[in-house]
VEXTIRO-354990 format. One record per residue (C-alpha): residue number from 1; x, y negated, z negated. Coordinates in steps of 0.02 Angstrom, whole numbers, plus 50000, padded with zeros to 5 digits. Each point is the difference from the previous one (the first is absolute). Example, Ala and Ser with C-alpha at 12.3 -4.5 7.8 and 13.67 -1.06 7.14 Angstrom:
<sites>
<site><numar>1</numar><xx>50615</xx><yy>50225</yy><zz>49610</zz></site>
<site><numar>2</numar><xx>50069</xx><yy>49828</yy><zz>50033</zz></site>
</sites>
This chain:
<sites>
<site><numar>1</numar><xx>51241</xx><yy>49510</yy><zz>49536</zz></site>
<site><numar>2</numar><xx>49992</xx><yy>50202</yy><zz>50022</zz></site>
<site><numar>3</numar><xx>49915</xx><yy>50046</yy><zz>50176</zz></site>
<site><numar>4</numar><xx>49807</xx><yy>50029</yy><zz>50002</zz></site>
<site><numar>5</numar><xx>49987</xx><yy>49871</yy><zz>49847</zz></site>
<site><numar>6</numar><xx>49865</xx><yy>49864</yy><zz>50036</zz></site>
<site><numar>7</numar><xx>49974</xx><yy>49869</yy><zz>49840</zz></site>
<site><numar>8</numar><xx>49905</xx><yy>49996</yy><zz>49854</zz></site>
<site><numar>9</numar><xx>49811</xx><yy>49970</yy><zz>50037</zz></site>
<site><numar>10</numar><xx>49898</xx><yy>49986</yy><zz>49850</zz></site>
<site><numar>11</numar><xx>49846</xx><yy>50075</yy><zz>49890</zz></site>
<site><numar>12</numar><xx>49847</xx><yy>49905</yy><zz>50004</zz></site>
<site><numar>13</numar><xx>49886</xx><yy>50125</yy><zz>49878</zz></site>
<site><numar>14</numar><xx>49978</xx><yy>50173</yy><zz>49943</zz></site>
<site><numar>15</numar><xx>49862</xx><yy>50121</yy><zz>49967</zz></site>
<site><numar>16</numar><xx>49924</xx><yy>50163</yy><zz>49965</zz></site>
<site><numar>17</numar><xx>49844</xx><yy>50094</yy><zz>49972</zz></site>
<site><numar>18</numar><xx>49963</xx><yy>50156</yy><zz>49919</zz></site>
<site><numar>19</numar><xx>49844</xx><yy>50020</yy><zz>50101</zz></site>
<site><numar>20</numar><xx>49982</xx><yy>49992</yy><zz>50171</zz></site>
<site><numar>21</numar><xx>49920</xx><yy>49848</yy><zz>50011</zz></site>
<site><numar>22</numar><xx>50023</xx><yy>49893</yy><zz>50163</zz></site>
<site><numar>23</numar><xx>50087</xx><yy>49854</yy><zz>49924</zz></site>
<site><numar>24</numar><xx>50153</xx><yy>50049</yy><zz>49845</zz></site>
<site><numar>25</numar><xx>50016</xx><yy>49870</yy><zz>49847</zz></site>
<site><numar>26</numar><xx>50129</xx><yy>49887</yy><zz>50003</zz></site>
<site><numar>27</numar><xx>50135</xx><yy>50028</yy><zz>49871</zz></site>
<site><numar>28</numar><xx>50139</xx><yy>49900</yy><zz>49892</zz></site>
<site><numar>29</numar><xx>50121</xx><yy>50181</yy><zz>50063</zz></site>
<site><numar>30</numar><xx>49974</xx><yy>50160</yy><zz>50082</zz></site>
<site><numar>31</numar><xx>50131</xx><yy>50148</yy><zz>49965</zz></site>
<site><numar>32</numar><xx>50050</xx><yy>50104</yy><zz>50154</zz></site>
<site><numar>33</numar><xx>50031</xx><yy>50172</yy><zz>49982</zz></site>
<site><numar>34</numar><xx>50145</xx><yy>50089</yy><zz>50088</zz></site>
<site><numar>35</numar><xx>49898</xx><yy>50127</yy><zz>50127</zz></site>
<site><numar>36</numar><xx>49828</xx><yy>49959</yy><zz>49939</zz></site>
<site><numar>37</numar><xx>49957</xx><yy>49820</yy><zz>50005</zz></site>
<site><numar>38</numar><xx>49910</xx><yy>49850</yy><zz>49907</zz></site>
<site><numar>39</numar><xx>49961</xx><yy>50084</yy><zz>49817</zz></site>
<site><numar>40</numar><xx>49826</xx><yy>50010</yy><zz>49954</zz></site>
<site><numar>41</numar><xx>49962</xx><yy>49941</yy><zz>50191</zz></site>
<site><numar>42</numar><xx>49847</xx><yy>50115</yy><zz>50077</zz></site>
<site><numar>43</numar><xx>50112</xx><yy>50053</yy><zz>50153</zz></site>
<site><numar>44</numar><xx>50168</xx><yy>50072</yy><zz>49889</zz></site>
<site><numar>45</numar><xx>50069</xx><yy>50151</yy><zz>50037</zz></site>
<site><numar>46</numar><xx>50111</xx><yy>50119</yy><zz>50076</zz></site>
<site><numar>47</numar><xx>49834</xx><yy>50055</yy><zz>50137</zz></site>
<site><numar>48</numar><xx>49887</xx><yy>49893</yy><zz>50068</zz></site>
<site><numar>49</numar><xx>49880</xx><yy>49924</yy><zz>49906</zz></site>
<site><numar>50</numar><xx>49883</xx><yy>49885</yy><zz>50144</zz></site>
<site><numar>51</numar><xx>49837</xx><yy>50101</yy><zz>49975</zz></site>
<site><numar>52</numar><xx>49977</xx><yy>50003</yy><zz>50187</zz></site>
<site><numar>53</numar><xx>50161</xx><yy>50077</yy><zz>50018</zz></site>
<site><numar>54</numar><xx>49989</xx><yy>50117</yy><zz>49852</zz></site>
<site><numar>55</numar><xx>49846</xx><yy>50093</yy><zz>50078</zz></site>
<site><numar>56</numar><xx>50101</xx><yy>50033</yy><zz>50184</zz></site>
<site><numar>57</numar><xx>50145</xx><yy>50066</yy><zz>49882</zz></site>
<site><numar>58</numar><xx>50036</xx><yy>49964</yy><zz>49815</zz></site>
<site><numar>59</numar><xx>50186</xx><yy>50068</yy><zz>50002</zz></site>
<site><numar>60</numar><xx>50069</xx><yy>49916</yy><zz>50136</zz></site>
<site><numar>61</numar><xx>50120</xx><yy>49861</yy><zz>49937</zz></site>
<site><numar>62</numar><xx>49954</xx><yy>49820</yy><zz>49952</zz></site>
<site><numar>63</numar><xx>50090</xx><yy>49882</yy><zz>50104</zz></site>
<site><numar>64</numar><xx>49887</xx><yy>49853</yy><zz>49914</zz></site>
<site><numar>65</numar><xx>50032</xx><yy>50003</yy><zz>49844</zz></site>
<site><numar>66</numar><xx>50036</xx><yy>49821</yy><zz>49993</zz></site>
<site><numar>67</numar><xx>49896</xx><yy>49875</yy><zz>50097</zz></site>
<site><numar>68</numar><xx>50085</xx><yy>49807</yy><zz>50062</zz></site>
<site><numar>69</numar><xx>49924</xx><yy>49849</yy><zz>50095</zz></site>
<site><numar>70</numar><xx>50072</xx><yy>49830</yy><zz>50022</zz></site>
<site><numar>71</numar><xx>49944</xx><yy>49843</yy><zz>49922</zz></site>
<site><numar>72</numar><xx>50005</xx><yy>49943</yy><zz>50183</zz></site>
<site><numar>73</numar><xx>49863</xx><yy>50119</yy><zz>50057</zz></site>
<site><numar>74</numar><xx>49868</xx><yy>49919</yy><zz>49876</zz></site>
<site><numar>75</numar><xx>50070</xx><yy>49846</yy><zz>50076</zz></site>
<site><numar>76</numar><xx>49939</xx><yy>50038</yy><zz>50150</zz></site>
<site><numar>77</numar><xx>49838</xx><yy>50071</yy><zz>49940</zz></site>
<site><numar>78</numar><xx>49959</xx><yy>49829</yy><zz>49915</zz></site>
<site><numar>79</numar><xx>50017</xx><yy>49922</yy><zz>50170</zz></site>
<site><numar>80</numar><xx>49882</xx><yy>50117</yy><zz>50100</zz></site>
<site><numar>81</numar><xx>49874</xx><yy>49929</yy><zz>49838</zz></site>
<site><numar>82</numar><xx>50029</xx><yy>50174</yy><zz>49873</zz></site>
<site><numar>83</numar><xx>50042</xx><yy>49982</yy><zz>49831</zz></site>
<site><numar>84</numar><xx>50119</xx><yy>50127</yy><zz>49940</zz></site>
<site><numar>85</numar><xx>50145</xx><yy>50009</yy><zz>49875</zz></site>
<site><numar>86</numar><xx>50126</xx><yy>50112</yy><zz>49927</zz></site>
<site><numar>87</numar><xx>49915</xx><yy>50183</yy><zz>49958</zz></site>
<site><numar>88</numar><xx>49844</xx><yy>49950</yy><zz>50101</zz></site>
<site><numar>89</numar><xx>50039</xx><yy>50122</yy><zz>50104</zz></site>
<site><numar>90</numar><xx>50053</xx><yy>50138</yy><zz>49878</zz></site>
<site><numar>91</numar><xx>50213</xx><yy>49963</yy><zz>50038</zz></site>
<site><numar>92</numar><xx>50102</xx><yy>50040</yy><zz>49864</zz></site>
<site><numar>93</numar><xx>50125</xx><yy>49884</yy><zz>50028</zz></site>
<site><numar>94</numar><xx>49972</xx><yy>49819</yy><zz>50098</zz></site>
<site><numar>95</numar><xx>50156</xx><yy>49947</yy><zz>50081</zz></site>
<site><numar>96</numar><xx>50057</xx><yy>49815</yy><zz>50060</zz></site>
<site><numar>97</numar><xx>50128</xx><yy>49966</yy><zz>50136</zz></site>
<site><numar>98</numar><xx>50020</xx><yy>50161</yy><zz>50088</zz></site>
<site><numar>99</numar><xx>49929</xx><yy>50071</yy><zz>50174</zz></site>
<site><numar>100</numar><xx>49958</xx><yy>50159</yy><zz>49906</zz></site>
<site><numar>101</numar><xx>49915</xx><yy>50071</yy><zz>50184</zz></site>
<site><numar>102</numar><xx>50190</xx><yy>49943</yy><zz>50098</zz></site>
<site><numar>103</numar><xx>50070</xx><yy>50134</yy><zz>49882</zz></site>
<site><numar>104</numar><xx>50039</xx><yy>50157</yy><zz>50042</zz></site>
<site><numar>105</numar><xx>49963</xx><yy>50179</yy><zz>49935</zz></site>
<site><numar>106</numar><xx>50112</xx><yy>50027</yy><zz>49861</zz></site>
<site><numar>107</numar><xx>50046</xx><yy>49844</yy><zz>49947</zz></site>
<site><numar>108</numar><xx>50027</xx><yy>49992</yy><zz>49832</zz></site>
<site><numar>109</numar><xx>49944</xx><yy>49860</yy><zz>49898</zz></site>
<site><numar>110</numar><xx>50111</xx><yy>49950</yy><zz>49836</zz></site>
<site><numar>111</numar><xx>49857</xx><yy>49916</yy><zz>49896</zz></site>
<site><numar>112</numar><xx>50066</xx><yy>49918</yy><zz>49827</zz></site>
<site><numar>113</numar><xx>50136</xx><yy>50055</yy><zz>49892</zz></site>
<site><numar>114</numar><xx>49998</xx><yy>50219</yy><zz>50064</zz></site>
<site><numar>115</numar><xx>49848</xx><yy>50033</yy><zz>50070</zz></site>
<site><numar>116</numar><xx>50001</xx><yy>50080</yy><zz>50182</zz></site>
<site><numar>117</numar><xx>49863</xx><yy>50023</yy><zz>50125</zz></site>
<site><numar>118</numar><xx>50012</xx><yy>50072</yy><zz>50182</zz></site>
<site><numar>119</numar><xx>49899</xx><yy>49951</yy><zz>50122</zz></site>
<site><numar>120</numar><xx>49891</xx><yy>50157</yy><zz>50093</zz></site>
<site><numar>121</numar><xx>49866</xx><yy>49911</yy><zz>50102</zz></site>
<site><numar>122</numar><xx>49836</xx><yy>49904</yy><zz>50041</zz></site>
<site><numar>123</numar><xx>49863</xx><yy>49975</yy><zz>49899</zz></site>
<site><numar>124</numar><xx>49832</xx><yy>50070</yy><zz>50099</zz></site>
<site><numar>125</numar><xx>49886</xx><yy>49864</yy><zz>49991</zz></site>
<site><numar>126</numar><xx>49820</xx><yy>50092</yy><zz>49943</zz></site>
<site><numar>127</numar><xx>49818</xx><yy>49951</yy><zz>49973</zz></site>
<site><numar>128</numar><xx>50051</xx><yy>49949</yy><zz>49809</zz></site>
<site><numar>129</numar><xx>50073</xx><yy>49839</yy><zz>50078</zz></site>
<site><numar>130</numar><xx>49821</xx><yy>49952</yy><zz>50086</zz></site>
<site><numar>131</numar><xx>49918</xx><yy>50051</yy><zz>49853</zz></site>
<site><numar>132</numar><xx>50109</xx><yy>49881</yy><zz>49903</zz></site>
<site><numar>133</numar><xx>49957</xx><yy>49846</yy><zz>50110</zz></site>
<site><numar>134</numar><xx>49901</xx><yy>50003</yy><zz>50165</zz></site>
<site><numar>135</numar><xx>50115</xx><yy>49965</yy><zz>50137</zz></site>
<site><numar>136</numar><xx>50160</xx><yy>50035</yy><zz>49932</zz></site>
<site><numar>137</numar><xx>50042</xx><yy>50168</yy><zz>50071</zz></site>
<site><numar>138</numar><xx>49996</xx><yy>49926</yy><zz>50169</zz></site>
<site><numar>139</numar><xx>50159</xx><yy>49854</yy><zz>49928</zz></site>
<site><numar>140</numar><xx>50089</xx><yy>50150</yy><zz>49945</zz></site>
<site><numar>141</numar><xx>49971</xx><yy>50105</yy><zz>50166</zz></site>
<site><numar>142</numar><xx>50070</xx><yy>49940</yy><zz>50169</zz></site>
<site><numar>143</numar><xx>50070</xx><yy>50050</yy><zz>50164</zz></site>
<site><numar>144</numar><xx>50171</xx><yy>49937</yy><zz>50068</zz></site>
<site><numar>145</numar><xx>50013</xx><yy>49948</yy><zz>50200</zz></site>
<site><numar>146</numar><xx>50038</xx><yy>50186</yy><zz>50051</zz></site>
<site><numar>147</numar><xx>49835</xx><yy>50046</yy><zz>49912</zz></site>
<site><numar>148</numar><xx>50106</xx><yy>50081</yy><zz>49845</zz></site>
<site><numar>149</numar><xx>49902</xx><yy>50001</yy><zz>49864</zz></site>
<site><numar>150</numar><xx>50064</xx><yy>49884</yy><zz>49831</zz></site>
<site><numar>151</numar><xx>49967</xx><yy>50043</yy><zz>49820</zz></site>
<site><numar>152</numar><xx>50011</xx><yy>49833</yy><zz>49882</zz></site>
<site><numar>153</numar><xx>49943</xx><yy>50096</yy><zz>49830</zz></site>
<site><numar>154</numar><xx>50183</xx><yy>50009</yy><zz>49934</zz></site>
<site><numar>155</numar><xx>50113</xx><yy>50135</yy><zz>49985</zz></site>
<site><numar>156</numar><xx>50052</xx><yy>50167</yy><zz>49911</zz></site>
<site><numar>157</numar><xx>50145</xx><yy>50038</yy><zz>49889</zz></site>
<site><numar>158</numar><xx>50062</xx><yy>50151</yy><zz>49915</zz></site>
<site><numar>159</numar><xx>50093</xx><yy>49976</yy><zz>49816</zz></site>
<site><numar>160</numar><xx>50189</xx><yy>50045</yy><zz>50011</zz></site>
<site><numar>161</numar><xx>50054</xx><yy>49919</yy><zz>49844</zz></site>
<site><numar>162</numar><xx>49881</xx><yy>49944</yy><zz>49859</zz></site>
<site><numar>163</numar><xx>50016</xx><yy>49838</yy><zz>49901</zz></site>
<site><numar>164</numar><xx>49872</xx><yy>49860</yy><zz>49940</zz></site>
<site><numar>165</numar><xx>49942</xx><yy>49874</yy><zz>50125</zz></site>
<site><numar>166</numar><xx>49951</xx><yy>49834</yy><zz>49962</zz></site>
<site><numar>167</numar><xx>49951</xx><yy>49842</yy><zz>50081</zz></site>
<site><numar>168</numar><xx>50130</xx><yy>49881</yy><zz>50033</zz></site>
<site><numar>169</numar><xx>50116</xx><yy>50169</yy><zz>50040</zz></site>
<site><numar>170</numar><xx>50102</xx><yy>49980</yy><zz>50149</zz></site>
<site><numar>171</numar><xx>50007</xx><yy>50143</yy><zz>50143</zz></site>
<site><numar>172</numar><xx>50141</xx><yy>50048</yy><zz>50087</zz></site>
<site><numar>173</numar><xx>49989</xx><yy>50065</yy><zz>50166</zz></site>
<site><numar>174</numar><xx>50097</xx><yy>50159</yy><zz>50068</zz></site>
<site><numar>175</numar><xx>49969</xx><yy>50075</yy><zz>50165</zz></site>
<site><numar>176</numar><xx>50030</xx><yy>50174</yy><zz>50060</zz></site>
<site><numar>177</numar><xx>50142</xx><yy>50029</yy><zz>50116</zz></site>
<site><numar>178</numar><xx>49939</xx><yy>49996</yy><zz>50206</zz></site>
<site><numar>179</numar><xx>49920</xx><yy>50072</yy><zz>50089</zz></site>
<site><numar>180</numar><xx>49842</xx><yy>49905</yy><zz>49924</zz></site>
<site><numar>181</numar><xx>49831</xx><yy>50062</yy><zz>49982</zz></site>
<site><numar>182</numar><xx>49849</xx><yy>49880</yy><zz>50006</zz></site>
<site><numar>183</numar><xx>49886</xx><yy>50017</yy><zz>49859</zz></site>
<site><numar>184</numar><xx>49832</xx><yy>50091</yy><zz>50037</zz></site>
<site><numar>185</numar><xx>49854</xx><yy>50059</yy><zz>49899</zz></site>
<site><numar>186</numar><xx>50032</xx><yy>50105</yy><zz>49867</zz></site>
</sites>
C-alpha cells in the first residue's frame, strides 16, 4: 500500500439542487465537474456561489463546491431524537465508513471509477439548520474540553477530476504529505 493511502470507505447517496433550497434531491448519479463541481447543483462554479458569501465578495474562489457528511452523523442525530437522512441537510454526497472531520486539508478523496475531490474545510453551521428542525443546530455545534469550538455540518471539497458518482461507489482515501492542516470553516 502507497504512503498516505487509507481504504476504501463507501457512498451512501447523492444529490443536487438547482435551487438553493436547504435540503438537495436525492439522485440515482451526480456528475462532477473538473474545477466547477456537482452539474446542475445551485453552488457550481469556478467563484463562490453561497449567497451569503457572494454579497462579501462574488469573485473570490469557491472552495465548496462539493458538500459531504457521513451516514454516521445522521446516526447520531437519530439518537439525540432528529430525523435526518441523506441530502437533509443539502450534502451532495453522503459518505459511510470514513472520519471525514479526522481528515486533513487537502486530502483527496478518489470516489468511484475517476472522480476526484479535495477536501478544503468545515461546513459553517447557519440558521438554515434550526430552521430545518428546532434543536438541531445546537447537535451540530459543540465545544471541545479546551473550549475550541466543533462544526458537525460536514465538510467542503473542491473538484480535481470529474467523473459520475453513484451509490454503492467506493472512495479511496489519499492524504496530503505532512505537515497536516486541520480542517476549518470554509
Amino acid at each position: 500500500m502507497s504512503p498516505g493511502l487509507i481504504l476504501p470507505a463507501t457512498i451512501l447517496a447523492v444529490a443536487s439542487a438547482a435551487t438553493h433550497d436547504f435540503s438537495k434531491q436525492l439522485r440515482d448519479e451526480i456528475q462532477l465537474l473538473a474545477g466547477l463541481g456537482v452539474e446542475g447543483d445551485a453552488h457550481a462554479g469556478q467563484t463562490v456561489k453561497h449567497r451569503s458569501r457572494v454579497r462579501v465578495d462574488p469573485t473570490q474562489p469557491n472552495l465548496r463546491q462539493v458538500h459531504l457528511i457521513g451516514t454516521e452523523l445522521h446516526a447520531e442525530l437519530a439518537r439525540a431524537g432528529f430525523d435526518v437522512g441523506p441530502a437533509d441537510l443539502g450534502e451532495n454526497i453522503t459518505t459511510q465508513g470514513l472520519d471525514l472531520y479526522a481528515l486533513p486539508v487537502g486530502t483527496q478523496l478518489t470516489l468511484g471509477e475517476s472522480a476526484i475531490i479535495e477536501l478544503t474545510g468545515l461546513r459553517n453551521p447557519c440558521a438554515q439548520i434550526e430552521a430545518f428542525q428546532p434543536g438541531l443546530l445546537a447537535q451540530v455545534l459543540g465545544r471541545a474540553d479546551d473550549g475550541t469550538l466543533i462544526r458537525k455540518a460536514g465538510v467542503m471539497g473542491i473538484v480535481i477530476a470529474g467523473g459520475v458518482v453513484r451509490a454503492g461507489d467506493a472512495i479511496a482515501v489519499r492524504l496530503p504529505p505532512p505537515p497536516h492542516r486541520v480542517l476549518e470553516r470554509v
